[in-house]
Structure formats: C-alpha cells, structure tokens
Backbone of each chain as ProteinMPNN parsed JSONL, in Angstrom:
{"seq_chain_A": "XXXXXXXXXXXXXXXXXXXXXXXXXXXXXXXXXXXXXXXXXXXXXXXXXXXXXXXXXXXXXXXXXXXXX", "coords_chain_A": {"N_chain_A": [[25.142, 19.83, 6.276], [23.559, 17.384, 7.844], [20.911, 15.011, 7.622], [18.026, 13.129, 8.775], [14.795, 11.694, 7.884], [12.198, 10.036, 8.905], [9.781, 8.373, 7.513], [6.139, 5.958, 8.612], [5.568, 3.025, 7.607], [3.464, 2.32, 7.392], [1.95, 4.387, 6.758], [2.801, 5.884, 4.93], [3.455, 5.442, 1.098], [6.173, 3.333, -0.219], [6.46, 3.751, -3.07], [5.581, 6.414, -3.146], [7.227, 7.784, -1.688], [9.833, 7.385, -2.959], [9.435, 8.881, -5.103], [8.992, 11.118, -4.512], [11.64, 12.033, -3.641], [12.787, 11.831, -6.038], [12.069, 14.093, -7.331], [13.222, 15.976, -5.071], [15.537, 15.907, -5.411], [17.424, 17.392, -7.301], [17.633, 19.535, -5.666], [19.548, 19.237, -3.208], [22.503, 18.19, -2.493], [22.803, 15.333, -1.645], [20.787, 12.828, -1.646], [19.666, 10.013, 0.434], [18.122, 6.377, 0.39], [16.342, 4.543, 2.891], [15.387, 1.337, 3.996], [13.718, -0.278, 6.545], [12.43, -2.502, 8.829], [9.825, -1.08, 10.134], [9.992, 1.617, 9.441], [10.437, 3.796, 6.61], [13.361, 5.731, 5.777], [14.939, 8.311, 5.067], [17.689, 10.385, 4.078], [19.233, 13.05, 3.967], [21.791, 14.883, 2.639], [22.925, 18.45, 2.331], [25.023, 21.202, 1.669], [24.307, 23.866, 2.474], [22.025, 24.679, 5.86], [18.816, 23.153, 5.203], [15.526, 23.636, 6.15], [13.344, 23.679, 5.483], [12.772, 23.2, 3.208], [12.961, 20.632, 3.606], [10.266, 20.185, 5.491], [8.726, 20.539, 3.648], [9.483, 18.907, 2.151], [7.926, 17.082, 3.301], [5.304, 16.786, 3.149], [5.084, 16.924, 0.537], [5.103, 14.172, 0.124], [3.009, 13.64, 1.55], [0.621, 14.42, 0.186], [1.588, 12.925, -2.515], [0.799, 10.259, -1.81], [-1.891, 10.633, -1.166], [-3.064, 11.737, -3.121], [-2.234, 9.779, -5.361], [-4.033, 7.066, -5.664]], "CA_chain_A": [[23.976, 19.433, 7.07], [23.086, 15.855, 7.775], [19.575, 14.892, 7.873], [16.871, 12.024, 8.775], [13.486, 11.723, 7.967], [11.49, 8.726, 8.652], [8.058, 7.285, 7.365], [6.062, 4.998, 8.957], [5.475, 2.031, 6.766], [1.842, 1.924, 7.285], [1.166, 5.322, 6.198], [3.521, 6.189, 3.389], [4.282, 3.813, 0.598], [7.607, 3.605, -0.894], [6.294, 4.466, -4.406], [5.404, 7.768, -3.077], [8.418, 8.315, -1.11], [10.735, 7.248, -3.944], [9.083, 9.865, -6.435], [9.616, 13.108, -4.0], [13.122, 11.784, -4.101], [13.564, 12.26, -7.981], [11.772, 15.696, -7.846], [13.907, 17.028, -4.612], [17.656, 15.344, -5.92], [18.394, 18.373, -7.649], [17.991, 20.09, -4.04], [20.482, 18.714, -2.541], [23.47, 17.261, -2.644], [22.883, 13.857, -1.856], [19.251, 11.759, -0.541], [19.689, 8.608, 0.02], [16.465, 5.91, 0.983], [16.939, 3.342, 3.473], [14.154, 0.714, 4.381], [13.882, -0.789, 7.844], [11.62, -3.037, 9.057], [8.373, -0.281, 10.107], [10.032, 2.868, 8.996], [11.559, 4.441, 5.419], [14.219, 6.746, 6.567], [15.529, 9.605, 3.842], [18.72, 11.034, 4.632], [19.19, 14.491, 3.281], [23.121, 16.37, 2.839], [23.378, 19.466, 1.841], [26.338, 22.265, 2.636], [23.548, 25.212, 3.548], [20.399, 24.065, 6.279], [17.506, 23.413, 4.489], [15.08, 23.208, 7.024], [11.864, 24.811, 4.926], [12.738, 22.117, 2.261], [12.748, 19.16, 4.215], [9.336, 20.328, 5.898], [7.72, 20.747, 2.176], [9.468, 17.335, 1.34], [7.184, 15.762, 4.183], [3.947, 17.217, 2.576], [4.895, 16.529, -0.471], [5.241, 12.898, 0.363], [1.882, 13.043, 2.364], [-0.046, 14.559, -1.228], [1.364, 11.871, -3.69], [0.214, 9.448, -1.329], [-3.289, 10.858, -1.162], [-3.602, 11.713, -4.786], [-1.921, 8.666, -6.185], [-4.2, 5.403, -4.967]], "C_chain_A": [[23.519, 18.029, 6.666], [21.667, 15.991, 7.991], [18.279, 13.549, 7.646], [15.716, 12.119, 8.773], [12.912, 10.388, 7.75], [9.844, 8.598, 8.463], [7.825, 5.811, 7.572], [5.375, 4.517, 7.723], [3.911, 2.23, 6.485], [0.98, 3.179, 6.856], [1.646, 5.975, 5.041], [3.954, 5.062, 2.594], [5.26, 4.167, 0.087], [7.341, 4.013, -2.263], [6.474, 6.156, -4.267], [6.923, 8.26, -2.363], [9.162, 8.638, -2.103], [10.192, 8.577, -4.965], [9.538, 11.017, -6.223], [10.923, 12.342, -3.953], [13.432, 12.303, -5.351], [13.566, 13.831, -7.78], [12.793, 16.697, -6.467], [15.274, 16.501, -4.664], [17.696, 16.516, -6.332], [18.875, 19.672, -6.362], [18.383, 20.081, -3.438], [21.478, 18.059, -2.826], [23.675, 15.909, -2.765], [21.505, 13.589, -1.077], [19.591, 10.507, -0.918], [18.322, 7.838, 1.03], [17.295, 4.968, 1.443], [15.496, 2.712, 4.22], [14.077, -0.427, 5.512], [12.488, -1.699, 7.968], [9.67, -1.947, 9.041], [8.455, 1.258, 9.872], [10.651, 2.848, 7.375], [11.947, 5.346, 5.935], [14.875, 7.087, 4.877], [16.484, 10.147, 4.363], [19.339, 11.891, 3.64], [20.889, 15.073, 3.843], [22.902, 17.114, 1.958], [24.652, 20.363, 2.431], [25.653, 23.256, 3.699], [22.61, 24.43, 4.267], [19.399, 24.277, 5.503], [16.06, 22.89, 5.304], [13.369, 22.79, 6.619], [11.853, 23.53, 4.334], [12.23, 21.143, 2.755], [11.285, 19.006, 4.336], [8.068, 19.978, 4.368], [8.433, 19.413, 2.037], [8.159, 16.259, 2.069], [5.586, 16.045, 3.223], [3.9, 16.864, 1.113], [4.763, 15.296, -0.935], [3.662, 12.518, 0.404], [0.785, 13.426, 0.78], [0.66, 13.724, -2.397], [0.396, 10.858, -2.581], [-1.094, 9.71, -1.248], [-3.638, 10.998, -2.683], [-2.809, 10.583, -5.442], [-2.706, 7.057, -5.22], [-4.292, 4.669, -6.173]], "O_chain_A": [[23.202, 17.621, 5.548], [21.218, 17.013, 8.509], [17.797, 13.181, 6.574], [15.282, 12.712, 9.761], [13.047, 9.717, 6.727], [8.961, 8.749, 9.307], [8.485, 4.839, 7.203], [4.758, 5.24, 6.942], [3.378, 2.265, 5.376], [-0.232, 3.175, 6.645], [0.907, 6.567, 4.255], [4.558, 4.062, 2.982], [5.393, 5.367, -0.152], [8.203, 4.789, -2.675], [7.167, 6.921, -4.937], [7.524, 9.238, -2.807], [9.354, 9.82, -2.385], [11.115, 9.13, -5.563], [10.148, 11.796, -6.955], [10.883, 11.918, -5.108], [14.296, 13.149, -5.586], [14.497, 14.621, -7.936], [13.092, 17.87, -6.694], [16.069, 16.809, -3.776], [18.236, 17.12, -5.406], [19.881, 20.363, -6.203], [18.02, 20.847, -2.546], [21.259, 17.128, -3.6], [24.39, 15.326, -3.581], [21.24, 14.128, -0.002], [19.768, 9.995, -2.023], [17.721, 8.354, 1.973], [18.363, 4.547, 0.998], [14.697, 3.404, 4.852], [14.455, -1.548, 5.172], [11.565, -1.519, 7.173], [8.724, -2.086, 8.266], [7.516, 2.044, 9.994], [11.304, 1.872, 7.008], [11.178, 6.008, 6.631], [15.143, 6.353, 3.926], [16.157, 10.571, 5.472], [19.888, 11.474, 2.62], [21.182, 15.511, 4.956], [22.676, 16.721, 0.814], [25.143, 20.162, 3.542], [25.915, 23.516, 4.874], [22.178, 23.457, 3.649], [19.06, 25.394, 5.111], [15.587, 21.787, 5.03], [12.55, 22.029, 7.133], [11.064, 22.692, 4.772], [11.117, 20.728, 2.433], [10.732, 18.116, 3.69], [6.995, 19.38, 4.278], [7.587, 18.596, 1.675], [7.657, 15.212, 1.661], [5.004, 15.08, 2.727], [2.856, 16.556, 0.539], [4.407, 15.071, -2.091], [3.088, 11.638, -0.236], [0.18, 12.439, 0.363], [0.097, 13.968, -3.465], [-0.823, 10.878, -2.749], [-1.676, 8.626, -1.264], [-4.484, 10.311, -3.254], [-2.987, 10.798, -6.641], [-2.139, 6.286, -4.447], [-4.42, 3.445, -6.143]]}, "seq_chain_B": "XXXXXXXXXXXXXXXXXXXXXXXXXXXXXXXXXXXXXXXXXXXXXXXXXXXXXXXXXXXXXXXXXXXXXXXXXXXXXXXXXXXXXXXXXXXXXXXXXXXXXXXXXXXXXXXXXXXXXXXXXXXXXXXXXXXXXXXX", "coords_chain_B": {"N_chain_B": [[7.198, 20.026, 16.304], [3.775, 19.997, 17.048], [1.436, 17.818, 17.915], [-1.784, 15.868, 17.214], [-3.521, 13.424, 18.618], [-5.273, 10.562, 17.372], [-7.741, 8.468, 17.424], [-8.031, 5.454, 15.942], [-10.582, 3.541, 15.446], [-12.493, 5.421, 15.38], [-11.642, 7.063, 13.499], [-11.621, 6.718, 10.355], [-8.342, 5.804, 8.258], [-8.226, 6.251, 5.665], [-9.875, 8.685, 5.838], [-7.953, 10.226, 7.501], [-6.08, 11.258, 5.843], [-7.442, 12.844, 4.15], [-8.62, 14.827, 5.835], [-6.107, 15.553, 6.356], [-4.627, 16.549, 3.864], [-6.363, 18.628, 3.118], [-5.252, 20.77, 4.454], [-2.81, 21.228, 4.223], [-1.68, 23.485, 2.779], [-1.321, 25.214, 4.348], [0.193, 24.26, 7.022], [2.771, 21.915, 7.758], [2.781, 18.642, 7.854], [3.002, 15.472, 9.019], [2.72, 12.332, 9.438], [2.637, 9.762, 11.95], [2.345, 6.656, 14.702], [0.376, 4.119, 15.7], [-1.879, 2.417, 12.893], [-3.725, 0.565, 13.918], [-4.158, 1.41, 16.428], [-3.241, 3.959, 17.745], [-3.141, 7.118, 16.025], [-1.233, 9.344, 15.297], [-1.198, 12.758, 14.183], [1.228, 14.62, 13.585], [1.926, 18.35, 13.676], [2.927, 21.892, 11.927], [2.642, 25.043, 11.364], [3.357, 26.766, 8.321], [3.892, 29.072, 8.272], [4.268, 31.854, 10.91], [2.176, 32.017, 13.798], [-0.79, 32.416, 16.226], [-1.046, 31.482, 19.835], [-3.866, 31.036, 19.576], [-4.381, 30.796, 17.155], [-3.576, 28.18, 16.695], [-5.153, 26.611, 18.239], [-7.703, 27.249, 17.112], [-6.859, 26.121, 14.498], [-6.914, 23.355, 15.449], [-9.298, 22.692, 16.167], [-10.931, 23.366, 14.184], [-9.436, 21.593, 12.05], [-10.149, 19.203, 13.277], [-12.913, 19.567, 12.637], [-12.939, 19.089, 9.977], [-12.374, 16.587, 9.926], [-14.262, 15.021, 10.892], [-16.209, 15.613, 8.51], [-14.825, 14.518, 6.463], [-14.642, 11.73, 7.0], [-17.832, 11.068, 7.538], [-18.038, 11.619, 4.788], [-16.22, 9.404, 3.537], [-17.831, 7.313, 4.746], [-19.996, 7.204, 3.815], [-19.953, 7.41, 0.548], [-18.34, 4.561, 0.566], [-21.017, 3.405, 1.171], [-22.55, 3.531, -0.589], [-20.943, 3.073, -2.364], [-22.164, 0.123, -4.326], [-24.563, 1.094, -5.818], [-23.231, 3.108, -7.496], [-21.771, 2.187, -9.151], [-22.996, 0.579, -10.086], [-24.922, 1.989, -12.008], [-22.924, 3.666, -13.341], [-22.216, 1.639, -14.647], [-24.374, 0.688, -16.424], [-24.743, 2.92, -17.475], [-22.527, 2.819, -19.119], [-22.946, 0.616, -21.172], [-25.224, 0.799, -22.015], [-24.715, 3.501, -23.734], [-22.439, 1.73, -25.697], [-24.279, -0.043, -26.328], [-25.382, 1.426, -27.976], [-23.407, 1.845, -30.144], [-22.345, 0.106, -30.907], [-24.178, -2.396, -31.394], [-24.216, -4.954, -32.401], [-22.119, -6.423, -30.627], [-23.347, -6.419, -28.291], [-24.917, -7.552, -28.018], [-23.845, -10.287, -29.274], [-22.881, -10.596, -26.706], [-24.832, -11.055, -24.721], [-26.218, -13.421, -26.013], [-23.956, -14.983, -25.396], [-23.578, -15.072, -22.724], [-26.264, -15.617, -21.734], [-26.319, -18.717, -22.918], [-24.011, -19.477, -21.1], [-24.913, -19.34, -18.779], [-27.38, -21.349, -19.589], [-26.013, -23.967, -19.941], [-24.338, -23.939, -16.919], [-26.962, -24.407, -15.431], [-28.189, -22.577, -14.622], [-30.431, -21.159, -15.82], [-33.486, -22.681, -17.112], [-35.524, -24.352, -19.192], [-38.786, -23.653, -19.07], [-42.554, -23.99, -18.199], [-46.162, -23.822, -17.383], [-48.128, -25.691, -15.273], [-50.895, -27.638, -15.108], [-52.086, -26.894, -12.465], [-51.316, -24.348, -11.993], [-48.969, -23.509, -11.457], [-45.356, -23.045, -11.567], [-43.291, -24.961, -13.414], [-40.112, -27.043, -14.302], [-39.752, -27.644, -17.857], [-39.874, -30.558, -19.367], [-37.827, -32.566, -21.451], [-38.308, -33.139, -25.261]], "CA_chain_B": [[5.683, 19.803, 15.915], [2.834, 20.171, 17.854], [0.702, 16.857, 17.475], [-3.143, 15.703, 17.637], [-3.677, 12.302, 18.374], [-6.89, 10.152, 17.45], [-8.534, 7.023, 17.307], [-8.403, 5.055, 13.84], [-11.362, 2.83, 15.314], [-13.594, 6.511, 15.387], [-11.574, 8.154, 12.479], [-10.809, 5.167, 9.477], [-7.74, 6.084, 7.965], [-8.654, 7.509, 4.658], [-10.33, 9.82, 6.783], [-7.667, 11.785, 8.49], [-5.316, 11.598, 4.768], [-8.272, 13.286, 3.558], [-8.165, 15.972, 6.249], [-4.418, 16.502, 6.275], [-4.283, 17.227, 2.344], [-7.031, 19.916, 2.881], [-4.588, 21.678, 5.437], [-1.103, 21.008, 3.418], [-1.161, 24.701, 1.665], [-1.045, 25.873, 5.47], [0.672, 23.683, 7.34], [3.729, 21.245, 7.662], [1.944, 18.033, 8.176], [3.432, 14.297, 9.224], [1.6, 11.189, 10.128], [2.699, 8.374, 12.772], [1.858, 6.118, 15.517], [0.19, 2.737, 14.649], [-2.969, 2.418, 12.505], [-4.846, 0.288, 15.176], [-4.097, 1.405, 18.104], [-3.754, 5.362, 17.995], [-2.551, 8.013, 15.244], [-0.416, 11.1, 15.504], [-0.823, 14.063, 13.222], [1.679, 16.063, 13.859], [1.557, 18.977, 12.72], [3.723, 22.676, 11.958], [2.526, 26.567, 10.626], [4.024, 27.293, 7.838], [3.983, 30.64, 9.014], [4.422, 32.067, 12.458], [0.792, 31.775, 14.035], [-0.817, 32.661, 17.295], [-1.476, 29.543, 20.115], [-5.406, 30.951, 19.82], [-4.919, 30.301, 16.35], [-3.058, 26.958, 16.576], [-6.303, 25.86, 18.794], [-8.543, 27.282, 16.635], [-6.463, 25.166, 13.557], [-7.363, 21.971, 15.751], [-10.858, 22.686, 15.796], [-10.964, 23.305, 12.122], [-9.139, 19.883, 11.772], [-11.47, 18.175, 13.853], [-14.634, 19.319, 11.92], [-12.696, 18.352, 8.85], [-11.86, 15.141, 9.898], [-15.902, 14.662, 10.842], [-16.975, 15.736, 7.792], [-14.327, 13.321, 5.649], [-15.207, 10.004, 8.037], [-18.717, 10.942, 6.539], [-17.687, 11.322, 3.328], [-15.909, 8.197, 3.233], [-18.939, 6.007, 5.078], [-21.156, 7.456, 2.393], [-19.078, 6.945, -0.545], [-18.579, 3.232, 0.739], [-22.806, 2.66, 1.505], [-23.134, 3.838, -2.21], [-20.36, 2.329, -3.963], [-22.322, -0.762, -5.51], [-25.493, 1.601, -6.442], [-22.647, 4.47, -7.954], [-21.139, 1.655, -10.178], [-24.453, -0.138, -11.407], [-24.915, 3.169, -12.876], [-22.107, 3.946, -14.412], [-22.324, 0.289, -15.518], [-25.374, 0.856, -17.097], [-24.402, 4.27, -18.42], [-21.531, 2.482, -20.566], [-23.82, -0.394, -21.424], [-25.935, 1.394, -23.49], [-23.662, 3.996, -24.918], [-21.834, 0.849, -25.962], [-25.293, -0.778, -27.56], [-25.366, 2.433, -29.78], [-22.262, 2.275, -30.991], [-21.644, -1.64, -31.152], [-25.066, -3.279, -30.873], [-23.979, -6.191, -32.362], [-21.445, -6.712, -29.521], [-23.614, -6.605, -26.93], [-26.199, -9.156, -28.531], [-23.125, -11.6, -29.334], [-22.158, -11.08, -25.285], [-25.698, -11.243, -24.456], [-26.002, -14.537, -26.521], [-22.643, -15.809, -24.87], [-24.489, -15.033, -21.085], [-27.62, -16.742, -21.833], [-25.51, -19.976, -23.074], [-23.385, -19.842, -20.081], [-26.182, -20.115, -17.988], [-28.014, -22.391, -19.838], [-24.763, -24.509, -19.417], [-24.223, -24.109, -15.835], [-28.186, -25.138, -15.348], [-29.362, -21.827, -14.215], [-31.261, -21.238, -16.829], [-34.135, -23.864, -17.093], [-36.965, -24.048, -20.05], [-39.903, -23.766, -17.811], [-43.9, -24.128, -18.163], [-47.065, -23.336, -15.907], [-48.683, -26.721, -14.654], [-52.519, -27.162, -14.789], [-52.139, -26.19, -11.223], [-51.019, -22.731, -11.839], [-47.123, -23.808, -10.923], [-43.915, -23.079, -12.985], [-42.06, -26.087, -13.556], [-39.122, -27.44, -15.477], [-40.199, -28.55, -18.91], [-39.874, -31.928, -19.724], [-37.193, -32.674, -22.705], [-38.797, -33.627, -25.781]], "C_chain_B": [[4.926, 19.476, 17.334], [1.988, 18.501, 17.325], [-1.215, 16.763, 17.935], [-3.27, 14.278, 17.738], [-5.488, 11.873, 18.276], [-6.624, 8.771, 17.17], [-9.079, 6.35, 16.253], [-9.963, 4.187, 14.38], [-12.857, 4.325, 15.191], [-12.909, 7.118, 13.471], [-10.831, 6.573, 11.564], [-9.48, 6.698, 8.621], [-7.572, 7.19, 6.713], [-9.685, 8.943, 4.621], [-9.416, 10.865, 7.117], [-6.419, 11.973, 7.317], [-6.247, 12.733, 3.782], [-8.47, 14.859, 4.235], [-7.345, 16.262, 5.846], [-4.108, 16.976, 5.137], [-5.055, 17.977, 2.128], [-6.256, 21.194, 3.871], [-2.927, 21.441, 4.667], [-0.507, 22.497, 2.734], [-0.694, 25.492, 3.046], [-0.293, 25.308, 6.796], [1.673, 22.396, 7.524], [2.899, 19.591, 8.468], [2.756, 16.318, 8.231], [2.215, 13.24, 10.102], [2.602, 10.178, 10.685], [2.226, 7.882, 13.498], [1.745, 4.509, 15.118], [-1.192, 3.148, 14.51], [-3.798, 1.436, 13.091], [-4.957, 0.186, 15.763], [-4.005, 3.367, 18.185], [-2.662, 5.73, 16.671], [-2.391, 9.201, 15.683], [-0.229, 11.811, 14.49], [0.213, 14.951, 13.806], [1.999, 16.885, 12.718], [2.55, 20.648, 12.836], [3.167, 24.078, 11.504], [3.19, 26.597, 9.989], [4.297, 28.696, 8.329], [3.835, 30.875, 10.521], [2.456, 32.604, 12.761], [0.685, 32.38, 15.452], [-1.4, 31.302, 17.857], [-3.275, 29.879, 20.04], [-5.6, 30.657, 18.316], [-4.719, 29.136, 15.922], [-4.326, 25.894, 17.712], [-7.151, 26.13, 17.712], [-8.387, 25.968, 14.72], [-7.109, 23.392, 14.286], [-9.343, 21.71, 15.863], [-11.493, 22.158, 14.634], [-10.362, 21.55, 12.133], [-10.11, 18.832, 12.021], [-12.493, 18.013, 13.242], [-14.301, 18.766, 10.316], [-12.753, 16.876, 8.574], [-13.447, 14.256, 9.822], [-15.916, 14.521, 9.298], [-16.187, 14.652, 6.605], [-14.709, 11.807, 6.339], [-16.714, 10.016, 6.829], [-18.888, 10.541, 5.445], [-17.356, 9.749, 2.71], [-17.283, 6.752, 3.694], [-19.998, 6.109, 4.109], [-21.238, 7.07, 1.001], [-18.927, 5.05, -0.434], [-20.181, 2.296, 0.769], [-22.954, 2.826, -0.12], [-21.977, 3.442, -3.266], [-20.858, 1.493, -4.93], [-23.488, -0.302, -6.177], [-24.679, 2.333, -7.597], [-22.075, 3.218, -9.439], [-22.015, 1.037, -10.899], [-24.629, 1.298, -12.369], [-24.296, 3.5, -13.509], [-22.082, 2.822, -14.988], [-22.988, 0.413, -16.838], [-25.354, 1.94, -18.059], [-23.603, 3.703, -19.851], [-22.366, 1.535, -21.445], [-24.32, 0.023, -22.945], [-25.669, 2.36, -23.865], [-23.183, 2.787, -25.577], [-23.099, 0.046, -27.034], [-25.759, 0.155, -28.711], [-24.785, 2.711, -30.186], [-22.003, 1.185, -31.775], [-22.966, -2.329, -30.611], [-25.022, -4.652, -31.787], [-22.796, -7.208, -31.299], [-22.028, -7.283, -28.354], [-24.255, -7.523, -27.232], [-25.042, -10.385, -28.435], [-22.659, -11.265, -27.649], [-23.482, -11.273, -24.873], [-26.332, -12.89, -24.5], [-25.449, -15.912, -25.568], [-23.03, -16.024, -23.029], [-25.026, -16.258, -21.281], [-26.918, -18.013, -22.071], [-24.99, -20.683, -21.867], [-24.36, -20.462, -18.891], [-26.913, -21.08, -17.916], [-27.099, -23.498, -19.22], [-25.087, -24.961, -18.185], [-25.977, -24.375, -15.006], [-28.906, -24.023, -14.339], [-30.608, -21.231, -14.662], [-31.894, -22.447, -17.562], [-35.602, -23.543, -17.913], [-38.03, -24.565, -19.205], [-41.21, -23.921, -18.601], [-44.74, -23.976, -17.134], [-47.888, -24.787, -16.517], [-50.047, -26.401, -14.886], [-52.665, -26.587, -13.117], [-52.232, -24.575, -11.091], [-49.354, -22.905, -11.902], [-46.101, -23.627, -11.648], [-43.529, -24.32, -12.278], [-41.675, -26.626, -14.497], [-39.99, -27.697, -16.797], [-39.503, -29.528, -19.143], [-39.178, -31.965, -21.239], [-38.142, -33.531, -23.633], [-38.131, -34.753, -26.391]], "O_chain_B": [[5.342, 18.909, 18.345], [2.13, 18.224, 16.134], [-1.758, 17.466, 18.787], [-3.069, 13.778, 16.631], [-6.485, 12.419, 18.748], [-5.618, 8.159, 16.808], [-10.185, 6.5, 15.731], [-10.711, 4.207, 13.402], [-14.026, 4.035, 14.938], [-13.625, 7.454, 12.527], [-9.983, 5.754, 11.918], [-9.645, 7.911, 8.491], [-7.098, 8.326, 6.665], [-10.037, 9.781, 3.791], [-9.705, 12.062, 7.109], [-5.609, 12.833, 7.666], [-5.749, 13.342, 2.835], [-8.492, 15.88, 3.548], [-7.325, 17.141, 4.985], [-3.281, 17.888, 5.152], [-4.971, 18.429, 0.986], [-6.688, 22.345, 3.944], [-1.993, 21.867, 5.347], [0.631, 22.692, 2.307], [0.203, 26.329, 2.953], [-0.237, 26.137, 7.704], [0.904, 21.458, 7.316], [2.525, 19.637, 9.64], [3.127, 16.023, 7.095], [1.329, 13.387, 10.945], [3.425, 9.731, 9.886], [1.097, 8.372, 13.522], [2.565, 3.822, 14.509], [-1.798, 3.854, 15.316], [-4.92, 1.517, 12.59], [-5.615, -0.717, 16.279], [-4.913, 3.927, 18.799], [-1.709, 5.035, 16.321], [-3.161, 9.943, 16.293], [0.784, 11.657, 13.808], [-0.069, 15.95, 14.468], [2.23, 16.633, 11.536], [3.016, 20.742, 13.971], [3.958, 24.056, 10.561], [4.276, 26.473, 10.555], [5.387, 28.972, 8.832], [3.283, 30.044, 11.242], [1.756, 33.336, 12.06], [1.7, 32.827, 15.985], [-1.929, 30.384, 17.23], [-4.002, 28.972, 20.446], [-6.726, 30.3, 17.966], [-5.361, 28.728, 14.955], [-4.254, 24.672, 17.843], [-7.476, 25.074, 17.167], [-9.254, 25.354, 14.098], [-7.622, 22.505, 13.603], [-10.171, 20.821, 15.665], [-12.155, 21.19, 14.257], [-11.066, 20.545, 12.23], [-10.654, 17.97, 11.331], [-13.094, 16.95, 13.094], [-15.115, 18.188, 9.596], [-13.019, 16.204, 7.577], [-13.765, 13.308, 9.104], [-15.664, 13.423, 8.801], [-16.935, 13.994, 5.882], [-15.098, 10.892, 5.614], [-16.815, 9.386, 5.776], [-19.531, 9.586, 5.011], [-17.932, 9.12, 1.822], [-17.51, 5.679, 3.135], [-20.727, 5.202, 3.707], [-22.19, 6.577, 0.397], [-19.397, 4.346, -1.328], [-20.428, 1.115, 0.524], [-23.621, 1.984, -0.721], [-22.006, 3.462, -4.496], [-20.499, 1.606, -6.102], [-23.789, -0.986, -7.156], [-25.225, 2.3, -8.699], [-22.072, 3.606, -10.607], [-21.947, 0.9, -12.12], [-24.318, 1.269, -13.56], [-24.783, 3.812, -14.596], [-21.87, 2.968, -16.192], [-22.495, 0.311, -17.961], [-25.828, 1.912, -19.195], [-23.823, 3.931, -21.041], [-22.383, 1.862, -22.632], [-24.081, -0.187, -24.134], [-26.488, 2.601, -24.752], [-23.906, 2.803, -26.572], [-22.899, -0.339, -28.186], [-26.254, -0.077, -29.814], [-24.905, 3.755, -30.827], [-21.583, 1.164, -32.932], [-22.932, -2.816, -29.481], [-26.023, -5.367, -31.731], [-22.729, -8.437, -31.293], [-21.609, -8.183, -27.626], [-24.112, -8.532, -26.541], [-25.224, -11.331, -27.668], [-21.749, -12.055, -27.399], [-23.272, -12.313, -24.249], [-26.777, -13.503, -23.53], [-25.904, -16.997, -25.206], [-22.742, -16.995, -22.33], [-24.626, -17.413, -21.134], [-26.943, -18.598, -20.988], [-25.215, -21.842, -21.52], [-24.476, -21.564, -18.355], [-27.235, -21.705, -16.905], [-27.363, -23.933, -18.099], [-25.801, -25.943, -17.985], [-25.909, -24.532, -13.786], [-29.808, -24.265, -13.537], [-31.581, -20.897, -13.985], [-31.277, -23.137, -18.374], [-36.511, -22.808, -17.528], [-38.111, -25.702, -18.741], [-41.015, -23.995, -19.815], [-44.284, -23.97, -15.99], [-48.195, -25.011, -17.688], [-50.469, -25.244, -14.901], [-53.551, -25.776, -12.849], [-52.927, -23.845, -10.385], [-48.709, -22.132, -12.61], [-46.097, -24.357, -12.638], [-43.461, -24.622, -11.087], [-42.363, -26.843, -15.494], [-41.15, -28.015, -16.533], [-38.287, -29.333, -19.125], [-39.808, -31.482, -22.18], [-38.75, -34.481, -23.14], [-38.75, -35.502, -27.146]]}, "name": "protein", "num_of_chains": 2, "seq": "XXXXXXXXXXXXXXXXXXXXXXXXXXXXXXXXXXXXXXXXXXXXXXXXXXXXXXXXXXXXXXXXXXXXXXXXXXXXXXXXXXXXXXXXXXXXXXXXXXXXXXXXXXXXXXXXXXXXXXXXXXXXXXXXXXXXXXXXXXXXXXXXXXXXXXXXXXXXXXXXXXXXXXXXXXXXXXXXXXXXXXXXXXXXXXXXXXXXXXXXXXXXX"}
C-alpha cells in the first residue's frame, strides 16, 4: 500500500510534521517527506492497509502543532 | 471526510486549532483551504456515528469555536496587564532573594536615564512651576 498525505503549509509546520514521522517509522515500512511549494506531502508504504493509522497520523500532526508553539 | 468551512476574518486562526484539538479524542480531524480567504475542517468519526449525530458534532464545533475566538480576544486584551503582573510577581521575589541586584539594576536605570536626558534635576519656581534646575 502506497500512500499520500499532504499538509498545507500555512497550517502545519514542518517541525511538527517531521516529529510524527520519527514516532510512526517503526509503523511502516517506509515514510518519506517531500516539500512543495504550499503543501508537505508524506508518503506512507506498507505491505498490509493501514488506513486507521494514517487517520491518527493526521491528528497527531494537528496536536504537536497546537501543543508545541 | 465530511468538511465545515469558515471564515478566518470571523474565526482567527488560533481559534479553530483550539477547537479541533478539543474534538481529536473523537474525531479524525484535517485542516485546509487558505488562511485568508476561507478554511476547511474536514473532518471523520472515529467511530461509526449517526448523520443526527454528525450535525449535532457541527453544532458542538461551532459553539466551541465561539467560545475559543473569545478566549483568544480576551487573552490578547489582557496580555500586557497578565505580564506586568507576573513581572512584578518575579520582581520582588527576586528583591528578597537578591536585593542587592535589583538596587545595582535600579542604580544602572536611573543612570541610563539620566544619560539619555530623561531624567532632569528639577525645582518649583516662585511661581509654583517645576523647572529644570540650573547647573551649579
């Protein structure tokens, strides 16, 4: 399972992005970050769907960013 | 995802981050759009829901979102009262721990001032009048 998730620039910062990265790498096979002009895009493989995960990665994104200013 | 859109010039931003992380234990929660022109919560159930309770969730959001806007315009009208205070709080903890500190920065003020010529040795006039004193 391939997988894209993008944040817009103006509401997630890359600190916070980059951090749920460390804590969901062991969850997956591979995340890799890619930084575009007005999005960060996350691209998630695993072998099984992880659909639940992903969903909790977005929230977990959106709470560093609120508790870390 | 189901979305809600709003209006950053009604809802400021640290407004509706302030909602969405009081709804995060119950819902799958993403933010886009642009921040000054319109925002999109969208938003997910963790759990399978009914649509009278996926209205009644936007309700709830809504009065959340009120009551953080508040929060935040309140918090902003009273930031420079909230910090003289705690200013003042450390201040003088700080002159009963280290009151020779504060005298030598106290000192180092008054100087500066003098210095920069806001501080001016004054006198009252037979008139009644403050004015400068006259170097001897």
């Amino acid at each position: 399972m391939i997988k894209k998730i993008s944040f817009r620039k103006t509401f997630y910062k890359e600190k916070a992005v980059k951090k749920a990265i460390q804590i969901f790498k062991p969850l997956f096979e591979k995340i890799s970050f890619k930084k575009e002009r007005n999005y960060f895009f996350v691209i998630f493989q695993s072998k099984k769907p992880k659909e639940k995960l992903l969903k909790e990665f977005l929230n977990y994104v959106l709470a560093l960013v609120q508790t870390e200013k | 995802m189901r979305k809600i859109r709003l209006n950053p010039k009604i809802y400021p931003l640290e407004a509706i981050y302030l909602a969405c992380y009081t709804f995060l234990d119950r819902f799958y929660i993403k933010l886009d759009g642009d921040p000054k022109k319109e925002v999109f919560v969208f938003f997910e159930p963790k759990k399978r829901i009914s649509q009278k309770k996926i209205e009644k969730f936007k309700r709830e959001f809504e009065k959340e979102l009120l009551h953080s806007t508040i929060r935040v315009m309140v918090s902003k009208q009273n930031k420079k009262l909230r910090e003289g205070i705690v200013l003042t709080a450390l201040k003088s903890a700080l002159l009963r721990t280290h009151p020779a500190l504060i005298e030598s920065k106290i000192r180092m003020e008054v100087e500066r001032k003098r210095k920069s010529g806001f501080l001016v040795p004054w006198r009252v006039n037979k008139r009644g009048f403050v004015v400068p004193k006259k170097n001897d």
